[in-house]
Each structure stands twice: as structure tokens, then as C-alpha cells.
N, C-alpha and C positions, 0 to 999 in steps of 0.2 A: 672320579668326576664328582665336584660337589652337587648334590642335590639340592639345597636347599640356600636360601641367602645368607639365614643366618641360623646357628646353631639353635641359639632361644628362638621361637614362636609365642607367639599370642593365640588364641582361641577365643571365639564370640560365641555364646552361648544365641541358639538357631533355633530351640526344639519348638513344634509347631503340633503338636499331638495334642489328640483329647484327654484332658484329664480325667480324674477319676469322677469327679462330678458330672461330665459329659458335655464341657465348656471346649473350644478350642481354645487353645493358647499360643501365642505368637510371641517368644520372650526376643525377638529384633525389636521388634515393637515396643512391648513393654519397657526394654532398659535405652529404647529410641538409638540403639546404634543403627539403623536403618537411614535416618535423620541427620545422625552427628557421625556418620563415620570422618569424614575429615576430622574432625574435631578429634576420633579414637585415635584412628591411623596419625596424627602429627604425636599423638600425644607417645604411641609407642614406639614408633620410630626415634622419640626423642629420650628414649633409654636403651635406644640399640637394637631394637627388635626389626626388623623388615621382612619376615616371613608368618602369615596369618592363615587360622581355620574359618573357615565361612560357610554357611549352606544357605540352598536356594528356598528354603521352605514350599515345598511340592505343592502343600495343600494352598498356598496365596497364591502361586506360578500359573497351575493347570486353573483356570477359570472353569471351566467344562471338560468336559472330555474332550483332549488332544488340541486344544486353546490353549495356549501359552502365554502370558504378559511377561516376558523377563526384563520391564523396565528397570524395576527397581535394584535387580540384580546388575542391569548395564549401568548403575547409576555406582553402585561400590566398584566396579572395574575401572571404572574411568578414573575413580578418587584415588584406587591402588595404583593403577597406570602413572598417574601423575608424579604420584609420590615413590616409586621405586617399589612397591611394597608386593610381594610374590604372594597370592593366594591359593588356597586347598579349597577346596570346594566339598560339600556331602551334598547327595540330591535327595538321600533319605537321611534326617538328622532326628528319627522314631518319629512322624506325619506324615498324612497320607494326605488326598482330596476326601471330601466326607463321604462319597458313594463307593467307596474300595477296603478293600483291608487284604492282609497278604493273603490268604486263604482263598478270597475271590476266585472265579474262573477269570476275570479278565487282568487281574492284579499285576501278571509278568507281563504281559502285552503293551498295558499302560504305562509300565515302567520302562520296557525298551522304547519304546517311541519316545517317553520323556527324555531318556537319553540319546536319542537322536536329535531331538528339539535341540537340547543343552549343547552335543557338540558344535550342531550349525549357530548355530546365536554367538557361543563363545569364540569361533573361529570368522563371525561378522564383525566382531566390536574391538577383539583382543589379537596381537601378534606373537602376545607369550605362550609358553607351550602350558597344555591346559592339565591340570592334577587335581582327580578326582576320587573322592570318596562315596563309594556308588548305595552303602549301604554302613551307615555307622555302626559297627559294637551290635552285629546282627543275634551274638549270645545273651546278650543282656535285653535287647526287644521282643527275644522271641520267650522270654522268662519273663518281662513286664507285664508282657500284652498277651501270654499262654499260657502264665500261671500264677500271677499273683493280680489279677482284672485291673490292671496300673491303665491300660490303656487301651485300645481300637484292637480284636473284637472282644476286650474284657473276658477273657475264657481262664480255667483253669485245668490244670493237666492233660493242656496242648500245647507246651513249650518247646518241644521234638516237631511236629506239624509245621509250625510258624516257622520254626527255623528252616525246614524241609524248605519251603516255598520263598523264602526271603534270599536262601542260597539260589534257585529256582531264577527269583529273577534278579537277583546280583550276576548269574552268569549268564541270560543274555543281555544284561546292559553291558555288562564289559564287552561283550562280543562286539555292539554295537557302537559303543565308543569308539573301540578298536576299528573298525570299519570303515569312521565317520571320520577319525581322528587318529592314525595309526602310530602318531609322534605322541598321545596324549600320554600321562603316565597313571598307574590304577595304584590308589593307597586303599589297603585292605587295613582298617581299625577293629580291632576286636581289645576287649577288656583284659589284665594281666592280672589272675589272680592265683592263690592257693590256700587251699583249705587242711586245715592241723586235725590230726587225729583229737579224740577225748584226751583228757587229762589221764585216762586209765588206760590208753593206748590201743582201744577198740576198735574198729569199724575198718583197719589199713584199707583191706578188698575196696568198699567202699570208697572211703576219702581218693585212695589213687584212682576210679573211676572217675570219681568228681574235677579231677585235677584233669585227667585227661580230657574229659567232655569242654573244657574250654575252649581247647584245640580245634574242638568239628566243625564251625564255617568255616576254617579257614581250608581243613581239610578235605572239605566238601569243593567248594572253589578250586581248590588244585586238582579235583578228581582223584584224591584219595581216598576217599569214600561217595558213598553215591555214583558212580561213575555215569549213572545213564543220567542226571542232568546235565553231562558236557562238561566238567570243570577241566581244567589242565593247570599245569605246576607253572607256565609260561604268566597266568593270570594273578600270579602273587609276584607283583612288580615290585611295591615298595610296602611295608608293614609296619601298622602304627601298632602301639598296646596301649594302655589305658589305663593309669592304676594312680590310685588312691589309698589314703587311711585304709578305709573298710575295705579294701580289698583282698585282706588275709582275714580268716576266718576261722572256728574250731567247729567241727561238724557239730549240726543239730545244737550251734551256741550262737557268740554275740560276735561282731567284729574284733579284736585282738584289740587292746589298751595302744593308742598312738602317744605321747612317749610311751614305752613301754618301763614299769615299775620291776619288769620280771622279763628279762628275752627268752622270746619265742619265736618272733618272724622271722624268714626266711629273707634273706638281703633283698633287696630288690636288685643288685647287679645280678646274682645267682636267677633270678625269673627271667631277665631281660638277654642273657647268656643261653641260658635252656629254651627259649624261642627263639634265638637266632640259629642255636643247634643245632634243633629241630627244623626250620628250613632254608636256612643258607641262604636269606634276604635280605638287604639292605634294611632294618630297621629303624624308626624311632620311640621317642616316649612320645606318643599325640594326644595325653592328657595327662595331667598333674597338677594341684594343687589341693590347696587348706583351707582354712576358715580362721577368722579371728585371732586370736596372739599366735597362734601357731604357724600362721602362714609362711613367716621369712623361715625359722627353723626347720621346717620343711623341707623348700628349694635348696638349702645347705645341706640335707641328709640327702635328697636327691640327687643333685647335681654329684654330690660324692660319689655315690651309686652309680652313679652312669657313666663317670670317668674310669670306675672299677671294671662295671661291665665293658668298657675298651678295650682296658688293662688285658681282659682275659677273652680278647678276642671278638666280640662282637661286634659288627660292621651297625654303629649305632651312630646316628647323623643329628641328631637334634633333642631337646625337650621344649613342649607346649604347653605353657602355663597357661590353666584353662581353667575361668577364665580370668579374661582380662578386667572388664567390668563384671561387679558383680550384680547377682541374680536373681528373680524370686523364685520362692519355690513352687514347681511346677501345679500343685495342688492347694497351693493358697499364694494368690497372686503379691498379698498384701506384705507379706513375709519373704523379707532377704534373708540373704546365706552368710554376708561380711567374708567374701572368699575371692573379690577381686584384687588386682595390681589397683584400681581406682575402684572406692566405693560409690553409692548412689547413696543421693539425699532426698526428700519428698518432690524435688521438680526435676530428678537424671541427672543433675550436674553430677560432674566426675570430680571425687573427692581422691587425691593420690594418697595411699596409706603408705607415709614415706618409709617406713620400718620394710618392709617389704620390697619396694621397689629397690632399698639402699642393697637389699638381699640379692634381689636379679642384677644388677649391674655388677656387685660382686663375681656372681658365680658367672656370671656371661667373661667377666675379665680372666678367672680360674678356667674355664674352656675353653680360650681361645689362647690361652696360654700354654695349656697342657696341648694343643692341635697347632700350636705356631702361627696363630691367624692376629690382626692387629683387631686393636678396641679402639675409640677414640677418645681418646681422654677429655677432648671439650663434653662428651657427655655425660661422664663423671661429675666432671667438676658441678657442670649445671644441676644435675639431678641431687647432689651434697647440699644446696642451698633450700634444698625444699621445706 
């Protein structure tokens, strides 16, 4: 059964967190797809995309405690609705409301109820089945915000703590999802990385620790570990990974050279194969992307990649170019990334960096070929003229 509408996805960049200065940031806002979603959604639907990531930004949502405004959010449903276009939702995309942080005593509380708020609203407005992302990339938040002061409560070496508690209450919102919405489907996102011994071959004990500790929300969540906060294997429905350039690493060095002048990485079919492996779930890629000239060559090493990891067996449904517009950076507002399908100019308009795009319609036609699925060639052609 297909999961998803279309192989490629889009991704909106959501993140709603305090940055390191101690400013909230709202990047809906900032890159205005909040505003212009029509505007996004025609724009990527008109290069074949009709499957999107979205989050509700919690901390704009919950006005006070257990207050909810999800106008704005029934405002992109309707625009999706119209347009055919299948949504993913995160309720945590790393922000919080300013009076909580995961460590809180009342931090899981607030979060299940949020999550009963979200399923009743989403089941008022929407007749689609609802796919939830209840807690983005909870290894990478809990190393943000627990040991390198990136974010909300600025702590360090409490990266183990925060994740303790963010698994905590990822598993009673799933419960309550579950409860609220028993047809809803639960995407578990966590990041796909691996980290290379020294050049002198030291530290293996170590580095294979490393590698493994990527694994523990997830295996927290299934009740592989921790057992006494309730996880079960039933609650890893569907499972995104996350990866990027800097996602391969050499212990105690720098991110690995992207092209590489010397191969060292590790395929990315061979990561996205050894997590499916490892739990025998429907997977996708629910992030990927570049910056600057590298971006199309990229999506063509990728997209290779993921037709590999099929090749050898992995039940893998999609990749998410993410994002789609591009970004600033979360700790200087001022400064873009140049890592969207459309860049931004000094007033948001969407600039198509057609070298890129020419790339996704390529590789979306290479996927749907190697899967027997049809492309439309009027949106070929159209997008050739750009």
C-alpha cells in the first residue's frame, strides 16, 4: 500500500525555538510561507511534488497553557485540501511555549494534551488520514539543547536527561494520538549518521558506541530500552532518517569533505539499509538537501542511493528535499543558507534555482521509473523553460 502521494516531498522549514541569543524564532514567518503557502504548494506541485512536511509551531499554537489557536494551521490544510497536496505534520519541530522546556515536571502533560488538542482540530477541519511527527530528530534536540546550549534549557552534559524525557513524552502523545485518532499514522524522524574512526584507526569501542547511541529514541519508543516509560515496537509505524553532508564524521574531527577528494563515506544506501535492518519498518529519507552549486549533484548522488538501498531490500517510500524555500540561519536571522528548490530575495519572493529543480524532476522521472509509477511530462516540459 502506498504511503505517500508522491515519492519526492517537500519540506518547510518550521523551527520555532529560542536561539542562542535568547530571541524566539518563527522561520514560517520569516521565509512568509505561513502567507504564501498557496503561492509554495502551486509552485511545488508544479514540479510533481504533492507530498509535504509542515509543523504546527507549539510555542505560536498553545497561547497559554492548554489554549490553542490552530487558525493558522487550518489555514495550510485548507490550501493542501484544495490542492491535493498530502501533509506530515511535527508538533515538536525543536519549540516549545516559553514557560516549559522537556525537563519540566509539567513538560509530558502539556504535550499529551497538545496532542489531543491536534487530533480533535485535525479531525474538525480534515477528512484525510492525519501523519504525525510527534517529536522531530529527538537525538539531535536532546545534543542541541543538553550539550551544546544551541537552545531551551541551554544546558550541557544533559544530552542523555533531555532525551530521557522528550522519549517520555513522545510516548504518551503517541498514546494519545493513538486514542484520539486510531487511523492516524506516527512518523518517528530521527537523524542518519555515522561517525569514522581516526585516521590511525583508534577509538573502534568508542566510534561503535557513537554509532549505536543514534539508534536510542527510537529504541526507547519501541520499549527496547527504558522499558518502564511504555514504549512498544507497535509505535514505530512509519520512520523518517535525516541526513545530510555533515552527517558523517571522523571521531573528535571535522564533517567528512562532500565531494570527497579521497573516499571515506559510508554509502548512504548502506545507512538507510542498516536502519531498515535494524527495525523492519517502512521507511523514508525525511530530510535531504545542499546549499549552493552543490545542490542538484546532490539530489543525483542521493536519489542513486536510495534506489540502491531498494535494490538491497529496503522497504524505502520517499525522499524530502528539505527545504524547499530557503532559510536563515537560525542564530542570525539575516543570513541565508542558498539550499532551497526556490531561493529568497530581500522581500520572500520565490526565486526557482532552475539548475536544481532541472535535478528533482530528473530524479522524480529516474524513480518513478525504476517503481513503474507515471510522471507527467507537461511538467517536464514546463519546468525546461525556466
Amino acid at each position: 500500500m502506498k504511503l505517500f502521494n508522491t515519492f519526492f516531498m517537500g519540506g518547510y522549514e518550521c523551527a520555532d525555538q529560542i536561539n542562542r541569543s535568547g530571541e524566539r524564532i518563527n522561520l514560517l514567518k520569516e521565509t512568509q510561507h505561513d502567507v504564501r503557502v498557496t503561492e509554495d504548494y502551486e509552485a511545488i506541485a508544479a514540479i510533481g511534488i504533492k507530498t509535504v512536511r509542515e509543523g504546527i509551531c507549539w510555542s505560536n499554537v498553545e497561547k497559554n497553557p492548554y489554549n490553542y489557536d490552530f487558525s493558522e494551521v487550518q489555514n495550510r490544510i485548507a490550501v493542501a485540501d484544495n490542492l491535493g497536496i498530502q501533509q506530515i505534520w511535527d508538533l515538536i519541530h525543536f519549540g516549545y511555549p516559553d514557560d516549559i522546556y522537556p525537563t519540566h515536571p509539567q513538560f509530558s502533560q502539556r504535550f499529551e494534551k497538545l496532542c489531543e488538542a491536534f487530533a480533535l482540530f485535525f479531525r474538525s477541519v480534515s477528512n484525510k488520514q492525519l501523519f504525525v511527527v510527534p517529536v522531530n530528530e529527538i537525538s539531535f534536540l536532546s545534543w542541541h539543547s543538553g550539550d551544546v546550549r544551541g537552545t531551551t534549557p541551554f544546558m550541557v552534559n544533559s544530552g542523555w536527561d533531555i532525551k530521557y524525557h522528550l522519549c517520555k513524552a513522545a510516548i504518551l502523545g503517541i498514546k494519545m494520538l493513538k486514542k484520539m485518532d486510531p487511523e492516524c499514522r506516527i512518523v518517528t524522524v530521527e537523524p542518519l549518521i555515522w561517525v569514522h574512526d581516526n585516521a590511525l584507526g583508534e577509538n573502534s569501542a568508542h566510534v561503535t558506541e557513537l554509532n549505536e547511541n543514534q539508534f536510542q529514541a527510537m529504541d526507547i519508543i519501541a520499549g527496547r530500552i527504558c522499558p518502564e516509560l511504555g514504549g512498544s515496537e507497535k509505535f514505530l509505524d512509519i520512520l523518517g532518517f535525516n541526513y545530510y553532508w555533515n552527517c558523517q564524521w571522523e571521531v573528535h574531527g571535522l564533517p567528512l569533505d562532500w565531494p570527497e577528494s579521497f573516499p571515506r563515506r559510508l554509502p548512504v544506501s548502506e545507512l538507510l539499509f542498516m536502519a531498515y535492518n535494524r527495525y523492519k519498518k517502512p521507511l523514508f529519507l525525511s530530510e535531504t538537501g545542499h546549499f549552493g552549486e552543490g545542490r542538484a549533484e546532490w539530489i543525483e548522488e542521493i536519489t542513486a542511493e536510495c534506489l540502491e538501498a531498494q535494490k538491497k531490500g529496503a522497504d524505502l517510500n520517499g525522499i524530502c528535499i528539505y527545504p524547499v524555500t530557503d532559510r536563515p540561519d537560525w542564530d542570525n536571522l539575516k543570513k541565508y543558507c542558498d539550499c532551497g528548490i526556490w531561493d529568497l530575495d530581500e522581500n520572500n519572493n520565490r526565486i526557482p534555482y532552475s539548475k536544481y529543480i532541472v535535478a528533482v524532476i530528473r530524479a522524480q522521472i529516474l524513480c518513478n521509473a525504476e517503481n513503474k509509477k507515471e510522471f507527467s511530462q507537461n511538467i517536464i516540459f514546463n519546468q525546461m523553460e525556466i
